[in-house]
C-alpha positions in Angstrom: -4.6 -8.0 16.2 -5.0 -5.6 13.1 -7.5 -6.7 10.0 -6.2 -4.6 6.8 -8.3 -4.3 3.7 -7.0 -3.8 0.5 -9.2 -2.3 -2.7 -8.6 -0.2 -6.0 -6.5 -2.4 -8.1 -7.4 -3.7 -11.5 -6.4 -2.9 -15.2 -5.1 -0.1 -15.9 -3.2 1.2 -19.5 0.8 2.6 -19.6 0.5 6.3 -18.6 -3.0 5.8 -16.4 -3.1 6.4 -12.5 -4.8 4.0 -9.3 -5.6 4.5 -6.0 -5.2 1.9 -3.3 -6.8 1.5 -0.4 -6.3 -0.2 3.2 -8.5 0.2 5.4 -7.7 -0.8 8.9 -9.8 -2.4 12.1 -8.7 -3.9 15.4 -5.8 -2.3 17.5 -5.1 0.3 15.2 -4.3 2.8 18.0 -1.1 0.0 18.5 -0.3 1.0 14.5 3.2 2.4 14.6 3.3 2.8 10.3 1.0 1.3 7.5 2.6 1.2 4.2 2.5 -0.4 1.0 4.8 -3.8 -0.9 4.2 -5.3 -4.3 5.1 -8.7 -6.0 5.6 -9.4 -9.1 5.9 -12.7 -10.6 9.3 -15.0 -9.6 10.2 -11.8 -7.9 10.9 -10.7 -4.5 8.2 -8.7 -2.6 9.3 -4.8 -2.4 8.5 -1.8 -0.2 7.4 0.5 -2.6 6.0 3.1 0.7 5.7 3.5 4.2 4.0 6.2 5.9 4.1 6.8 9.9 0.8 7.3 11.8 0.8 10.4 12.9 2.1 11.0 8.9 5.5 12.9 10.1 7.6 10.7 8.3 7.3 8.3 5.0 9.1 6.8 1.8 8.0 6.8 -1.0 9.3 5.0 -4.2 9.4 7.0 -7.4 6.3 8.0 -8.9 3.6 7.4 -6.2 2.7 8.9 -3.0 1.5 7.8 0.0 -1.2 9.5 2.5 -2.9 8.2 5.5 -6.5 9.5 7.1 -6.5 8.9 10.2 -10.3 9.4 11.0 -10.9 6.4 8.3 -8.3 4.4 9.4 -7.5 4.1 5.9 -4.0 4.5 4.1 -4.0 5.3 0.5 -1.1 5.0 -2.4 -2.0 7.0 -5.3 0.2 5.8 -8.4 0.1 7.8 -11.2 2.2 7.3 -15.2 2.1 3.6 -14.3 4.3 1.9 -16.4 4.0 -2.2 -17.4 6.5 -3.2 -15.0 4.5 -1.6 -11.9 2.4 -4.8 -12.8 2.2 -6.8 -9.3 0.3 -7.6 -6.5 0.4 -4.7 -3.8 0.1 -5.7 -0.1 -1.1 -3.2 2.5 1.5 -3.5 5.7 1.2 -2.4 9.3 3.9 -2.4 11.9 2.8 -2.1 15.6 4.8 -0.6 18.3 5.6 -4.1 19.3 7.3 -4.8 15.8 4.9 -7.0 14.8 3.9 -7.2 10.9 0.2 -7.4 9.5 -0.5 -8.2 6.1 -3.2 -7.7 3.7 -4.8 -10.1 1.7 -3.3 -8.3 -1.8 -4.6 -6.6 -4.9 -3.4 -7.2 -8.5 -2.6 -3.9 -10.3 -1.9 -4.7 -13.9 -0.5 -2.4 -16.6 -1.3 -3.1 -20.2 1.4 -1.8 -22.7 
């Protein structure tokens, strides 16, 4: 079992900058990546970056970039020249070893024109 913890969203203007954070407990050492998906209203949820644990490998989806600190536990996507339609709710993900998914609860980001 893994608990993930989401914080750092809220309102932010066109051309501004967040940082999320997830913050991890329970069998992290079974993490194989953490990464990040948003929703936005009557849309599909969308990877927008995954990062591995040991941070050899991630994706990253135009403007933001994804780190990971291992001695916190804690995954971090820094957006920056956010744009309106970045407006969503972004969920913190972890994949174990064993392929199974873990969800955050979610955290609104929303972009003012």
């Amino acid at each position: 079992q893994v608990q993930l913890v989401e914080s750092g969203g809220g309102l932010v203007q066109a051309g501004g900058s967040l940082r999320l954070s997830c913050a991890a407990s329970g069998s992290i050492f079974s993490i194989n990546s953490m990464g990040w998906y948003r929703q936005a209203p009557g849309k599909q949820r969308e990877l927008v970056a995954t990062i591995t644990r040991d941070g050899s490998s991630h994706y990253v989806k135009g403007r933001f970039t994804i780190s990971i600190d291992n001695a916190k536990n804690t995954v971090y996507l820094q957006m920056s020249s956010l744009k309106p339609e970045d407006t969503a709710v972004y969920y913190c993900h972890a994949r174990l070893r064993s392929w199974d998914d873990y969800w955050g609860q979610g955290t609104q980001v929303t972009v003012s024109s």
